[in-house]
Backbone as numpy.savetxt, mean C-alpha at the origin, in Angstrom:
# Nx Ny Nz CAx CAy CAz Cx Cy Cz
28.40 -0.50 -12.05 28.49 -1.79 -11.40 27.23 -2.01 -10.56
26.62 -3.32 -10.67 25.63 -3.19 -9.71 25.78 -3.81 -8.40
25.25 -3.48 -7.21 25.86 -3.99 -5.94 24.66 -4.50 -5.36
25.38 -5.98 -4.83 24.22 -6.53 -4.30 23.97 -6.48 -3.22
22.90 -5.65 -2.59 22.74 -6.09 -1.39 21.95 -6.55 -0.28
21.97 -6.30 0.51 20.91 -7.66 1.57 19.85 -7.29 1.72
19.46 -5.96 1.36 17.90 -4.86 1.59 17.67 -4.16 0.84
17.17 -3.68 0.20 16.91 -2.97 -0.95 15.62 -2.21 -0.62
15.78 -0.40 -0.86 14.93 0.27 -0.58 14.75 0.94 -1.94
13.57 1.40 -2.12 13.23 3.20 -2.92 11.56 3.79 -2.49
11.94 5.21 -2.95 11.12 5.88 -3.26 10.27 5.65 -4.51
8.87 5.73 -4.39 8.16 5.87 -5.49 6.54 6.45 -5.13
6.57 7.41 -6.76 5.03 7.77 -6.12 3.84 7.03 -6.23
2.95 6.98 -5.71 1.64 6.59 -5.51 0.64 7.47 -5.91
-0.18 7.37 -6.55 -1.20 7.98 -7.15 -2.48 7.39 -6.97
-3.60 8.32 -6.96 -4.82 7.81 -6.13 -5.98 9.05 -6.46
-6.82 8.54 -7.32 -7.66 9.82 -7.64 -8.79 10.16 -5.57
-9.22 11.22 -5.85 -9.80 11.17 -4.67 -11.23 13.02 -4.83
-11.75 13.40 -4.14 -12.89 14.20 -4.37 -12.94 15.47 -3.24
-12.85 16.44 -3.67 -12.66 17.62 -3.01 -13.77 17.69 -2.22
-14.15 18.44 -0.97 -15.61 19.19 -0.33 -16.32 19.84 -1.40
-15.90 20.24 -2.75 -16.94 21.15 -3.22 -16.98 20.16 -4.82
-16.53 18.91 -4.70 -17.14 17.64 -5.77 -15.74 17.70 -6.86
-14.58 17.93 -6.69 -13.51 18.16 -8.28 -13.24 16.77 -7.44
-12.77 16.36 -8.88 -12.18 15.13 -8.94 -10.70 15.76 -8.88
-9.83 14.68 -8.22 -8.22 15.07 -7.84 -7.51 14.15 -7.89
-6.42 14.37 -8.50 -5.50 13.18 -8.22 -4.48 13.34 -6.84
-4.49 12.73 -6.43 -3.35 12.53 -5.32 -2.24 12.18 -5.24
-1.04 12.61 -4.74 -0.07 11.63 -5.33 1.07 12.07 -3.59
0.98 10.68 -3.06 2.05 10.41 -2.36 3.93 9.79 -2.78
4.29 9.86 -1.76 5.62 9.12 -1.84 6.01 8.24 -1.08
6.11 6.79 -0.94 5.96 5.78 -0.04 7.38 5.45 -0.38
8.04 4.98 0.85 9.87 3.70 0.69 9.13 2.67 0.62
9.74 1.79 -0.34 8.76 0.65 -0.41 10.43 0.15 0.16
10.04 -1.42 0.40 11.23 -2.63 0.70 10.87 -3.39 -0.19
11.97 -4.13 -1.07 12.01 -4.37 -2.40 12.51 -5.76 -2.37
11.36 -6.80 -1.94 11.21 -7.70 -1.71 12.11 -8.95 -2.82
13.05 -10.17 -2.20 13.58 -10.82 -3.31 12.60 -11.87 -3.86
12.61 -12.44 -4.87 12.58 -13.28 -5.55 11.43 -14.54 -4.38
12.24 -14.73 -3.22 11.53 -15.87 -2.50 10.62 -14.88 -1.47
11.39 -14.71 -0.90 10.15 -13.32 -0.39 8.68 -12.77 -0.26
8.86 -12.09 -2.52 7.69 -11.91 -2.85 6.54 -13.26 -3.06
6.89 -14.13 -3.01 6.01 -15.15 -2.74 5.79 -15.79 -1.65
5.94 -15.51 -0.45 5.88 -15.43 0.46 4.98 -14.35 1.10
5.32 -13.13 0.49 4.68 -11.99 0.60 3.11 -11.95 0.11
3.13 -12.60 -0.93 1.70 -12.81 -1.50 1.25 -14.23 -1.27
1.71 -14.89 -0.52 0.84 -16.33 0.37 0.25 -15.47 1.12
0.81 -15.00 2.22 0.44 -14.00 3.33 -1.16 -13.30 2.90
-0.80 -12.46 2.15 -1.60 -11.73 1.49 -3.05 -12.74 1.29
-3.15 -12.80 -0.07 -3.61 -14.24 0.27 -4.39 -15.00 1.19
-3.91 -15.13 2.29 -4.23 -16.01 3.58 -5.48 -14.98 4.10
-5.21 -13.67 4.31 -5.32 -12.94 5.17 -7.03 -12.37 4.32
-6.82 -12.44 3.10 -8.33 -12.68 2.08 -8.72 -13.97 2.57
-8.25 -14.88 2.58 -9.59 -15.85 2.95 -9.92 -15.61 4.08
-9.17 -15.64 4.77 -9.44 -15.39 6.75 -10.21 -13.99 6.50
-9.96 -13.31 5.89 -11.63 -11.76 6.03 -12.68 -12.31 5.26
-12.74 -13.65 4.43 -14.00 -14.21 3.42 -14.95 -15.17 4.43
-14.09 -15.74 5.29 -14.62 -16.76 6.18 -15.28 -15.76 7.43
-14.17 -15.07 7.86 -14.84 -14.30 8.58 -16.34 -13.32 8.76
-15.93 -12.84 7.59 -17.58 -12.10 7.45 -18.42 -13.30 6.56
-18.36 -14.16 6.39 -19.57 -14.95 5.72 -19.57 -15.14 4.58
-18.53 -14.25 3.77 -18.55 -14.36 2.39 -17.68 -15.63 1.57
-18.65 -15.83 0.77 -17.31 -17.04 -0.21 -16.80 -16.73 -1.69
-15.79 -16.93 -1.37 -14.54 -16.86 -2.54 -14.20 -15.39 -2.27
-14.01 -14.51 -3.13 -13.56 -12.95 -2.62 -14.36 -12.41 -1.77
-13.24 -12.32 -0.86 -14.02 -11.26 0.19 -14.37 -9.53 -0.13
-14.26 -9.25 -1.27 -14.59 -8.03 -1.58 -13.49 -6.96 -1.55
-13.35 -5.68 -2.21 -12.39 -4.72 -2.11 -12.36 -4.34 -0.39
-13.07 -3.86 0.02 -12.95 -3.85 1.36 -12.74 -4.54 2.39
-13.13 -5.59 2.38 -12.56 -6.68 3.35 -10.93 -7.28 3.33
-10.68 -7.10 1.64 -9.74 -7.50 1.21 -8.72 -6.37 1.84
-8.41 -4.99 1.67 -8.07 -3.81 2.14 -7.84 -3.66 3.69
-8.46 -4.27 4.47 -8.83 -4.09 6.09 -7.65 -5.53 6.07
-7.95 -6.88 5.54 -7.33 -7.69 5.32 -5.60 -7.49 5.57
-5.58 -6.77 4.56 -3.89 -6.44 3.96 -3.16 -5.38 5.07
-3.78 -4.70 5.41 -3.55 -3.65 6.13 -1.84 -4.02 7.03
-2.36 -5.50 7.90 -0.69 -5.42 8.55 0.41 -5.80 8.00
-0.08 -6.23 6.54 1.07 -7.11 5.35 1.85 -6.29 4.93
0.91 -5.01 4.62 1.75 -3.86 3.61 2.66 -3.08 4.58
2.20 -2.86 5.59 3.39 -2.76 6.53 4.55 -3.37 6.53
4.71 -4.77 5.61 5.80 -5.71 5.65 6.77 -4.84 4.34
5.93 -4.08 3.45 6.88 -3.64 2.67 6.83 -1.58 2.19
5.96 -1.20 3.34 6.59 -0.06 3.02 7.19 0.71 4.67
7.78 1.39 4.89 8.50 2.05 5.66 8.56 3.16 6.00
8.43 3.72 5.07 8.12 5.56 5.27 7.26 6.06 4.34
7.13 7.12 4.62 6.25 7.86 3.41 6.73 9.71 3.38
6.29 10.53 1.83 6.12 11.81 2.44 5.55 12.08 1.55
5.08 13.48 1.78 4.02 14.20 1.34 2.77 13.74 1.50
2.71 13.51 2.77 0.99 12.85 3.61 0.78 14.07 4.82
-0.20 14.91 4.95 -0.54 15.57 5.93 -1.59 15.31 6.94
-1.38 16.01 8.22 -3.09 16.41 8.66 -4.01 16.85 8.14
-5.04 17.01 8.69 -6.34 18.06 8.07 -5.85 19.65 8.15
-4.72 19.75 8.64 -4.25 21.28 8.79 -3.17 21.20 7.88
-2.53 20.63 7.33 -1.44 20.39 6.22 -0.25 20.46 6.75
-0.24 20.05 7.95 1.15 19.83 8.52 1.76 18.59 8.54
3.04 18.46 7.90 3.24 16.30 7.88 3.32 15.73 8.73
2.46 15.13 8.60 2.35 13.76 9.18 3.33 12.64 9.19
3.82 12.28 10.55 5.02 11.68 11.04 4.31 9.55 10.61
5.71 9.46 9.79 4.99 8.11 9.75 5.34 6.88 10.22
4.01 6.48 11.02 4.00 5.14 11.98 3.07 4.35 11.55
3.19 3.32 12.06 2.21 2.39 11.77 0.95 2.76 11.88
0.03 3.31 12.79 -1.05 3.79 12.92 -1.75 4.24 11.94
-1.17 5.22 12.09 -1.00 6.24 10.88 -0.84 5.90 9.45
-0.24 4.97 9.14 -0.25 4.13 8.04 -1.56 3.62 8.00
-1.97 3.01 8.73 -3.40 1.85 8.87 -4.26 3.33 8.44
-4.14 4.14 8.77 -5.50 4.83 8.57 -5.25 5.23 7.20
-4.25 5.84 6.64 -4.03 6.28 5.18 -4.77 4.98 4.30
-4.31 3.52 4.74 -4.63 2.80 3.98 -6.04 2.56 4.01
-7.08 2.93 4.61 -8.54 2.96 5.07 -9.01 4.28 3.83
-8.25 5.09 3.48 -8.48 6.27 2.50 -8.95 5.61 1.52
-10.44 5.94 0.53 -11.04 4.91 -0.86 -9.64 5.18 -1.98
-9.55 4.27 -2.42 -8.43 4.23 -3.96 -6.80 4.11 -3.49
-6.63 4.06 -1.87 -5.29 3.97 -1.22 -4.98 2.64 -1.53
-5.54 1.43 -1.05 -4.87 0.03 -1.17 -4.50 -0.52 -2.04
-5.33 -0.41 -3.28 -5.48 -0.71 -5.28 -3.84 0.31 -5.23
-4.33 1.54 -5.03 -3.26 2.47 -5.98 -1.98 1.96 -5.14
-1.46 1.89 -3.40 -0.51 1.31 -3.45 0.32 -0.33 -3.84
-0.67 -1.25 -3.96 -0.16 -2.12 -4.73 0.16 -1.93 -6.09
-0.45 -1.24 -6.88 -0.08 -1.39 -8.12 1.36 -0.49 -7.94
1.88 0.71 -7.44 2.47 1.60 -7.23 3.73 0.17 -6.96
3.72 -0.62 -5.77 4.72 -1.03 -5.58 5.19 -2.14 -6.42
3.96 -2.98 -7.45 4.29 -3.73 -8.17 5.44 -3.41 -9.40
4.93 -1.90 -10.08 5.81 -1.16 -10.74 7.29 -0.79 -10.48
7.20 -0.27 -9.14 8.60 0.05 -8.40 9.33 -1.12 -8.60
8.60 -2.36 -8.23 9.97 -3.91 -8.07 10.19 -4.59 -9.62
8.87 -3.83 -10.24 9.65 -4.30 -11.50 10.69 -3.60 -12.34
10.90 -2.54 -11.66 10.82 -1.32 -12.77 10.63 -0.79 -13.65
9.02 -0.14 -13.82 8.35 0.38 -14.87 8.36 1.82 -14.07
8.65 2.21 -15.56 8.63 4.12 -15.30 7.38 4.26 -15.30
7.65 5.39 -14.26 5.79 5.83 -14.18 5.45 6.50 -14.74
């Protein structure tokens, strides 16, 4: 039976190639709760989004895309709107890392973090196996 209800959470992984101190290429792979945005929502969710690219295009001078990075710095307090927790994220000493907003903002500053969690959560709300 399926049950409907007013919030809708999951787990899903995130994947993100990234480069060791001594040059190997690596894949990464976190686990983020995403919030599983409805129908009116996700468009809402991506006006936002959206908005927050032009306002970093105008801002730094640029026109039409503001670039992967601007765009990224951009999004930063949106995606907060849809993920919640995370695990398997550490310190530099490999101890986990407790997750807050902060702390979030900086993961998402990581190169291949912002791309790999959107696509990650686009999959999750549609449900495509990963």
């Amino acid at each position: 039976m399926f049950r409907l209800v007013p919030r809708r959470t999951a787990w899903w992984p995130v994947r993100f190639g990234g480069v060791t101190e001594d040059g190997k290429i690596v894949e990464n792979e976190v686990e983020l709760r995403f919030v599983i945005l409805d129908e009116d929502q996700i468009v809402e969710f991506y006006a936002r989004l959206e908005k927050a690219n032009e306002d970093a295009a105008s801002s730094t001078g640029l026109s039409g895309d503001a670039g992967p990075l601007s765009q990224a710095v951009a999004a930063l307090p949106r995606m907060l709107e849809i993920v919640e927790d995370w695990r398997k994220v550490g310190d530099e000493n490999g101890k986990a890392l407790p997750f807050s907003p902060d702390n979030f903002l900086q993961f998402m500053k990581v190169p291949n973090v912002p791309m790999a969690i959107g696509a990650a959560y686009r999959d999750c709300r549609n449900a495509v196996p990963d």
